[in-house]
C-alpha positions in Angstrom: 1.6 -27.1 -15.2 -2.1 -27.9 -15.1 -2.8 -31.4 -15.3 -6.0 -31.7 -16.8 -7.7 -29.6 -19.6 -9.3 -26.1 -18.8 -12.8 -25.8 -18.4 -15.0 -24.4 -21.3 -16.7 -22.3 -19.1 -13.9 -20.9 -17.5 -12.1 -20.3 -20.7 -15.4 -18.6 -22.2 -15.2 -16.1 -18.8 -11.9 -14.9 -19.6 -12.8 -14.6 -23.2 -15.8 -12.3 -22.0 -13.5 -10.4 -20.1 -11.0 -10.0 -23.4 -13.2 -8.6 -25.9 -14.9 -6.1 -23.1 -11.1 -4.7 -22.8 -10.3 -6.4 -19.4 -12.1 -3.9 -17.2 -11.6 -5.7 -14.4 -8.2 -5.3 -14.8 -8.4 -1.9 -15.2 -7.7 -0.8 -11.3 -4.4 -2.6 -10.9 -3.2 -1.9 -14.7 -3.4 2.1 -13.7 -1.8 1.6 -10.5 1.1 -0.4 -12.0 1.2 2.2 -15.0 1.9 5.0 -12.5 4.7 2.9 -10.9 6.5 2.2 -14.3 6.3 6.0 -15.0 8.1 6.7 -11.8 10.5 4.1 -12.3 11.0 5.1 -16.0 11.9 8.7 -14.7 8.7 10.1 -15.6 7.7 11.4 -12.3 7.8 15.4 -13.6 4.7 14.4 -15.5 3.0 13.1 -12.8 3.2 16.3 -11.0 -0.7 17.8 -10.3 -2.1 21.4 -11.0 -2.4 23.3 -7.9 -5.5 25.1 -6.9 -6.4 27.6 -9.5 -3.7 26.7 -11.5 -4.4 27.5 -15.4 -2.6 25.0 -18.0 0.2 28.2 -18.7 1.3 28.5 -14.9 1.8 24.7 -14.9 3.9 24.9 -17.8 5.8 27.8 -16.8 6.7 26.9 -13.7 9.6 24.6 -13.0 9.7 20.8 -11.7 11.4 18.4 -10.7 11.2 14.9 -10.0 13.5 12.8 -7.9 14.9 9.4 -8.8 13.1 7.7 -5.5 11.4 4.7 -6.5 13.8 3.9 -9.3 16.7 4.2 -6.9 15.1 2.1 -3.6 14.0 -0.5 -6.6 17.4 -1.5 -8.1 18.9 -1.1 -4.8 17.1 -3.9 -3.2 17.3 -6.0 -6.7 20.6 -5.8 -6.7 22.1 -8.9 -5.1 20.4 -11.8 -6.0 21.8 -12.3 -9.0 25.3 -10.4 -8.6 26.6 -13.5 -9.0 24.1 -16.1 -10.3 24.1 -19.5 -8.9 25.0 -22.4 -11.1 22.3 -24.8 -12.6 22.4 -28.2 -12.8 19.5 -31.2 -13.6 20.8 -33.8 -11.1 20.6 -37.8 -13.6 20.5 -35.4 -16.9 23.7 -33.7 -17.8 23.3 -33.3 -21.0 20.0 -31.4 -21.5 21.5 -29.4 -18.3 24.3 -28.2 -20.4 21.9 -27.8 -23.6 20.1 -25.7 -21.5 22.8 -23.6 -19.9 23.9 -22.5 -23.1 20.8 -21.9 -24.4 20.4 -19.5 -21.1 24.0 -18.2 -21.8 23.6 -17.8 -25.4 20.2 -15.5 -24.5 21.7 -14.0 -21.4 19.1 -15.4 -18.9 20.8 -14.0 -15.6 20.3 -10.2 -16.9 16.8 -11.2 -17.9 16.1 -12.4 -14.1 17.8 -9.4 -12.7 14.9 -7.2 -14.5 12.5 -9.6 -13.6 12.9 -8.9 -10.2 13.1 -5.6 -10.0 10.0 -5.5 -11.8 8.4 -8.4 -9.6 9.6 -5.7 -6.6 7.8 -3.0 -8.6 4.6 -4.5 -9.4 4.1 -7.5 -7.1 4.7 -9.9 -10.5 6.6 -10.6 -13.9 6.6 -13.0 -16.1 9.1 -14.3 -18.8 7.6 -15.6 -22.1 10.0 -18.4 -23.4 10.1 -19.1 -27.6 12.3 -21.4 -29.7 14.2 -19.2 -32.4 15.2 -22.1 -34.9 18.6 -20.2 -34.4 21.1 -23.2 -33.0 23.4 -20.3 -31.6 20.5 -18.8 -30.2 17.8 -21.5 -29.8 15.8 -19.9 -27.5 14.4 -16.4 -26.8 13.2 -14.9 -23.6 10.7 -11.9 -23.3 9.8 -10.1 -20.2 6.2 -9.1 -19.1 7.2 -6.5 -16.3 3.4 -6.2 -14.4 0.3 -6.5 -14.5 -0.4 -4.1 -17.0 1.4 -6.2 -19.5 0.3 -9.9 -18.4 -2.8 -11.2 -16.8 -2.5 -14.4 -15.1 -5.2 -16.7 -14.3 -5.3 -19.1 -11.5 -6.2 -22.7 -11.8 -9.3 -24.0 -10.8 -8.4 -26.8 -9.4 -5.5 -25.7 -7.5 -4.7 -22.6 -5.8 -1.6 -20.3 -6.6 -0.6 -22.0 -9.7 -1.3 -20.3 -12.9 -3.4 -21.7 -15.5 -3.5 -19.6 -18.4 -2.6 -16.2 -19.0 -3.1 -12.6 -21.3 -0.5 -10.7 -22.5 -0.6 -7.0 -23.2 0.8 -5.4 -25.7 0.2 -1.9 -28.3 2.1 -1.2 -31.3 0.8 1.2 -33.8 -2.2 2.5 -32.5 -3.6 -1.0 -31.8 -3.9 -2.9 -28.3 -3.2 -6.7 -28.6 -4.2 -8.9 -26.2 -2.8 -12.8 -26.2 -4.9 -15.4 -24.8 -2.6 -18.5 -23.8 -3.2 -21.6 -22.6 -1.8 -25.2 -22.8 -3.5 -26.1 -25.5 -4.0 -23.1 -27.9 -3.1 -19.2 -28.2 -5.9 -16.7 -29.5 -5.3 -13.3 -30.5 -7.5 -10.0 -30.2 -6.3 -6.7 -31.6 -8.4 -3.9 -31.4 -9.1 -1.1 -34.3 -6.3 1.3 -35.1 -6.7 4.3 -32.8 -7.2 7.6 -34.9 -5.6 11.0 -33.7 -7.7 12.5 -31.0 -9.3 9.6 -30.6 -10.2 8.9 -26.6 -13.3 6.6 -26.6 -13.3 2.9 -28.3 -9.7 1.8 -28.0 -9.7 -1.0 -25.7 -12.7 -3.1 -27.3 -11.0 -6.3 -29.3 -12.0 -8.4 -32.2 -10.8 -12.1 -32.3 -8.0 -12.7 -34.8 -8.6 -16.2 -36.1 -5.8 -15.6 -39.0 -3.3 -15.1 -36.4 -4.2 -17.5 -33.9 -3.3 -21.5 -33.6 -2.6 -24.5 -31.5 -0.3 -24.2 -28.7 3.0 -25.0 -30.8 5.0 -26.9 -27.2 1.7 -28.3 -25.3 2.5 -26.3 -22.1 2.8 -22.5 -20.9 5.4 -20.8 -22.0 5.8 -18.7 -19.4 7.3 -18.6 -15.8 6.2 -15.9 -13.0 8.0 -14.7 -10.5 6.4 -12.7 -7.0 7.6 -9.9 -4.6 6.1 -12.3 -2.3 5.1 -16.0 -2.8 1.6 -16.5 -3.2 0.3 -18.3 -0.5 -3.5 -17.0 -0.5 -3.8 -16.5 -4.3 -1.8 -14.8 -6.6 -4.6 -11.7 -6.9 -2.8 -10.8 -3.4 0.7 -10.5 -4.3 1.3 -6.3 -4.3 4.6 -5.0 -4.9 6.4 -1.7 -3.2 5.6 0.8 -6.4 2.2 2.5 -5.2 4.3 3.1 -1.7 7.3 4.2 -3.3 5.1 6.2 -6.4 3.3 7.7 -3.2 6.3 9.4 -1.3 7.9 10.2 -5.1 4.8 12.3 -5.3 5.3 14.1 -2.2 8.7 14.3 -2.5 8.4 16.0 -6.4 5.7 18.6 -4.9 8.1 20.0 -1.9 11.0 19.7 -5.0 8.8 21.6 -7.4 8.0 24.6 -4.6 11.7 24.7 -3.8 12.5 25.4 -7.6 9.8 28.1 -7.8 10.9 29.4 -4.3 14.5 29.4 -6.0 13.4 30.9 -9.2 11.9 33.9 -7.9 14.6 34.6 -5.5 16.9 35.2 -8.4 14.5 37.2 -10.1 12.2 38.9 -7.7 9.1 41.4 -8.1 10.1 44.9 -8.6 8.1 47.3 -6.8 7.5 51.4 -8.2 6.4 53.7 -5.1 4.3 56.9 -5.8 5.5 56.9 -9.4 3.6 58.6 -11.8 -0.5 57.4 -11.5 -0.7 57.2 -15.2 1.5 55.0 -15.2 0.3 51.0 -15.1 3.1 48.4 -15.8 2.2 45.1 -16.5 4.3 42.3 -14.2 6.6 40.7 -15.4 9.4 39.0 -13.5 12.3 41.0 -12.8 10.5 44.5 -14.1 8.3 47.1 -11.9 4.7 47.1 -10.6 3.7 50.5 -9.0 2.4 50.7 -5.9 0.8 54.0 -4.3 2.1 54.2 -0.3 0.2 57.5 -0.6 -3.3 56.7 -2.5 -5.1 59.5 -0.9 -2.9 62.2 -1.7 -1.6 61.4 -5.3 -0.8 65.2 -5.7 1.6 65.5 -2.6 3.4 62.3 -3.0 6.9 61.5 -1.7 9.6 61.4 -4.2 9.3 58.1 -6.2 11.5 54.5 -4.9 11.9 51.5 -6.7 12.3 48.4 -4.5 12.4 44.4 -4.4 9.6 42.4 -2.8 12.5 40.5 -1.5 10.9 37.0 0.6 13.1 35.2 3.2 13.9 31.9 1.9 15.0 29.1 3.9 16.2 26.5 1.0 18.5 24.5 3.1 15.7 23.9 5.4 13.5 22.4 3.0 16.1 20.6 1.3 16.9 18.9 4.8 13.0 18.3 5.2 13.2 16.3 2.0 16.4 14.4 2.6 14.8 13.1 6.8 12.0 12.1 4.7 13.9 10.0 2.2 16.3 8.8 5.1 12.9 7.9 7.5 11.7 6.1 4.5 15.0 4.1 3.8 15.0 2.8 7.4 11.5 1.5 7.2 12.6 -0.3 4.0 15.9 -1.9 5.1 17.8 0.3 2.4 21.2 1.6 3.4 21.4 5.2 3.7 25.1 4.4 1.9 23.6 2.2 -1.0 20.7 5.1 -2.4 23.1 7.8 -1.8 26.7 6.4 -3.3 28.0 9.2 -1.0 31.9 9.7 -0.5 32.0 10.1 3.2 34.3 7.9 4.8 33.4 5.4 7.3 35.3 3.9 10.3 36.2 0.7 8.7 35.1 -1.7 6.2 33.9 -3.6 8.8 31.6 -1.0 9.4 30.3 -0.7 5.9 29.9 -4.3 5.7 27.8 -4.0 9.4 25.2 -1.4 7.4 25.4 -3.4 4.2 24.6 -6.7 6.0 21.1 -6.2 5.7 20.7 -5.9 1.7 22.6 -9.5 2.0 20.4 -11.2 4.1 17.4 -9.8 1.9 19.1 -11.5 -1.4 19.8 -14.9 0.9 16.0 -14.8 1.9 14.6 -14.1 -1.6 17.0 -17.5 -3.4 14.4 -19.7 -2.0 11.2 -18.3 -3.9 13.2 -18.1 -6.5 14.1 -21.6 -6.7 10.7 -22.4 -7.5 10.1 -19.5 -10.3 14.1 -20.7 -11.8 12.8 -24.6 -11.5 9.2 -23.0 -13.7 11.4 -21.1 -16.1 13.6 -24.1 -16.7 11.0 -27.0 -16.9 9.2 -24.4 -20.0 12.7 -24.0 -21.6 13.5 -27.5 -21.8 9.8 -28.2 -22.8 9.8 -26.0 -25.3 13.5 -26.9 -26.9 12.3 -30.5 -26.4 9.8 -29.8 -28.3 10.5 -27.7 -30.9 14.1 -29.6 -31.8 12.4 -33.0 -31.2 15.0 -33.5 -28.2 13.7 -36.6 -26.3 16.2 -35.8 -23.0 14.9 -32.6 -23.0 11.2 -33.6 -22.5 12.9 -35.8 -19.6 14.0 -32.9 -17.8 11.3 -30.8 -18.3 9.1 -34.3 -17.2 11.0 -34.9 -13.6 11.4 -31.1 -13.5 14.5 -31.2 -11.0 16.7 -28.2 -11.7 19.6 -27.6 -8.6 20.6 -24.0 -8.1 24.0 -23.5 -6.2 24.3 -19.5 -5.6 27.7 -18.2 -4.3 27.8 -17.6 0.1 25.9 -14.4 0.5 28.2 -11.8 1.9 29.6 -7.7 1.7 32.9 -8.1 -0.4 35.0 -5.2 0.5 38.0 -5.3 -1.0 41.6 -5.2 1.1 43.2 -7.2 3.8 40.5 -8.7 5.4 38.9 -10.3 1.9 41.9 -11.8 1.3 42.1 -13.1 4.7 38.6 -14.6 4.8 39.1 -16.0 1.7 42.1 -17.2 2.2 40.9 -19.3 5.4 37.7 -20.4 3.5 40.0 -22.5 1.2 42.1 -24.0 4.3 38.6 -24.5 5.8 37.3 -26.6 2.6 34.5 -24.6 2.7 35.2 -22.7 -0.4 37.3 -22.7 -3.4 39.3 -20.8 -6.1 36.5 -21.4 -8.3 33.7 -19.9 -5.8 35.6 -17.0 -4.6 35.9 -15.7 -8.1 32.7 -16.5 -8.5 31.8 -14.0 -5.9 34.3 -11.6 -6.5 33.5 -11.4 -10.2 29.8 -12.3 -11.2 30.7 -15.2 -13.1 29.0 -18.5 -13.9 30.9 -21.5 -12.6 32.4 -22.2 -16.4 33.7 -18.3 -16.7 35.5 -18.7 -13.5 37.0 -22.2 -14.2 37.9 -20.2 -17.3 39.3 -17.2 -15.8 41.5 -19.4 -13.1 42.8 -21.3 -16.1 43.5 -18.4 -17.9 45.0 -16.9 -15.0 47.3 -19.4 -14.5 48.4 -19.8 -17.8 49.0 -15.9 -18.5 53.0 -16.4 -16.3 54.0 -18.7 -18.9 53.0 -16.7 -21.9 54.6 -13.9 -20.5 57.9 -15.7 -20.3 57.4 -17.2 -24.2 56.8 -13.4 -25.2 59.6 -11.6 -23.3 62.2 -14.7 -25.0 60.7 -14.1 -28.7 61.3 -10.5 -28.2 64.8 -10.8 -26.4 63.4 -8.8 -23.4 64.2 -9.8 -19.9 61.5 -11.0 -17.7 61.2 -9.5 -14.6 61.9 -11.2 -11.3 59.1 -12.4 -9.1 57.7 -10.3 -6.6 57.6 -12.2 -3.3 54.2 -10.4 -1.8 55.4 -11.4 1.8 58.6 -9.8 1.5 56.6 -6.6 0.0 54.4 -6.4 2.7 57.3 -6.3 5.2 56.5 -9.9 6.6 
């Protein structure tokens, strides 16, 4: 949090920038626009016109678009937070479980499960934090996925922290851009766009009627990176122009296979020497006539219909596309098993946990950036609750800003035999415990699996009461080492 106020001169800049409709921004917010429609499963309109190509071809012809960047994206999101780690603010337990249901009442681990897929996306995301008034809900969490939805703005005085920020956002017809800082947050909207309209839309007017003092006297925001920023946070890029790069190439060579495939099904028919008045129009799966004879109408051969019949190798370039998306995958650390969810059996789980290791080790190296961006999020939340409720031992918290993260051992859990056994050995060990293996094997917060192992060990007992209510004889215990034949 910046220390000291901003500068008038530097807040003056960015206002420039805000009511001449960010064009500096402009670059990066196209870029990361083109990634979001990829990842939003957008990609067939992202397909070009080919040379020549007049707007009825292109909309005639048939597309498509595969899942690539989408797919790659959740794939290496999707361990860091499967499970969570536990939170705790080491000398202030009671603002640590304030805040812990505040995060649990507003389902902050989902929240920073999208925030870094997006953060792997763009390069950046952001979560906006707000007090709702709501004591079952007292706090609310909004994300900003990239930079075409947030501008930060880096400190003055001190590299790679954020200082202030802009959000982005349009709802109908109008662009509104939010100017937040410490100390105040200004609003610009520009004119309702009119139908048609393509020139004037991103100029703003300052809204002084819905503008005001900063309500909690800090940012309300934290960011989180793709990478940390070391050498300023205008250099933190994310994977979606690479990924929205080979989606494109991949959708073209997809797009020519299902035009390939289309007029295989229904290919040219060809008249020969048919009458020369006659002049059909093509149309696929009717005639053109053709002349083999043009010189000598009169003494033609008998007429022949045949199909312009082209020798398709489909397979082939289905197999091009697949060595591509497999090449890629390897550059990217992505298991070939993880994109594709195929069914093909492997040698042993210990193989599958071999090719999996890798997406584990990514999630382990990516908890320690995001101890810092969890430690921002959590000193804004308690700032804000403080206050906004008037919470003294909030403002504590949020003051020494120590916030302990405890995630779960990073490993493949394949389920079977040798689970059990590690698992099993990890508790004679004292390594590990009932509470952090389900943990792990469930995605639950530390309280949900106290609560689970509770209820799992009351459950025998209820069964019993039930079975002698209802007169029903319980069934004998199942000794699991006898079962097993040991």
């Amino acid at each position: 949090m910046p220390i000291e106020p901003l500068p008038d001169d530097f807040l003056s800049a960015i206002e420039g920038e805000i009511l001449a409709g960010l064009p500096n921004e402009q670059g990066r917010r196209e870029v990361c626009l083109r990634s979001a429609a990829y990842y939003a499963l957008r990609g067939v309109d992202m397909i070009p016109h080919r040379e020549a190509e007049d707007d009825a071809d292109y909309r005639r012809r048939p597309k498509r678009s595969l899942p690539f960047a989408r797919r790659v994206v959740t794939v290496l999101a999707s361990q860091l937070y499967a499970p969570a780690p536990a939170r705790s603010l080491p000398g202030h337990e009671g603002a640590a479980d304030w805040l812990n249901a505040a995060y649990d009442a507003a389902q902050v681990n989902g929240v920073w499960q999208q925030v870094d897929r997006m953060s792997h996306l763009h390069g950046m995301a952001a979560i906006q934090v707000a007090a709702t008034g709501d004591p079952a809900r007292p706090l609310s969490f909004q994300v900003w996925s990239g930079w075409h939805e947030i501008v930060p703005y880096e400190a003055p005085w001190k590299a790679n922290e954020v200082a202030c920020c802009v959000t982005i956002d349009c709802a109908d017809n109008r662009t509104r851009y939010t100017f937040w800082t410490p100390e105040f947050f200004r609003v610009y909207e520009t004119d309702q766009l009119r139908p048609g309209q393509t020139a004037g839309g991103r100029l703003p007017r300052f809204r002084p009627e819905l503008s005001g003092q900063n309500p909690y006297g800090v940012l309300p925001f934290a960011f989180a990176w793709f990478e940390p920023p070391t050498s300023g946070i205008d250099a933190c890029g994310g994977l979606g122009p690479f990924l929205s790069a080979i989606n494109s190439t991949l959708d073209v060579e997809a797009s020519d296979l299902a035009q390939a495939v289309q007029e295989y099904h229904a290919p040219m028919g060809v008249a020969f020497d048919v009458d020369v008045a006659a002049n059909p129009v093509r149309v696929m799966g009717r005639f053109a006539r053709l002349a083999s004879l043009p010189t000598d109408l009169e003494k033609s051969p008998p007429g022949r219909l045949e199909y312009l019949q082209a020798d398709l190798d489909i397979e082939g370039g289905w197999t091009n596309i697949r060595s591509v998306i497999d090449s890629e995958l390897e550059g990217l650390g992505v298991p070939v098993t993880s994109y594709r969810m195929g069914s093909k059996p492997l040698a042993s789980g210990a193989a599958l946990a071999i090719e999996q290791k890798p997406l584990a080790d990514y999630a382990t190296e990516r908890r320690q950036p995001f101890r810092r961006y969890e430690r921002d999020l959590a000193v804004a939340s308690l700032a804000v609750g403080g206050t906004h409720y008037d919470r003294a031992d909030l403002l504590a918290a949020a003051k020494e800003g120590r916030l302990s993260l405890a995630w779960p051992g990073a490993q493949v859990d394949l389920p079977g035999p040798e689970r059990d056994a590690q698992d099993r050995a990890a508790i004679e060990l004292g390594i590990e415990s009932p509470v952090t293996i389900a943990m792990r094997r469930y995605g639950l917060t530390r309280e949900q699996a106290i609560a689970h192992l509770a209820q799992v060990a009351a459950d025998p007992g209820l069964v019993r009461e039930a079975a002698a209510r209802l007169g029903v004889p319980t069934p004998p215990a199942v000794d699991p080492v006898q079962t097993n034949g040991g």
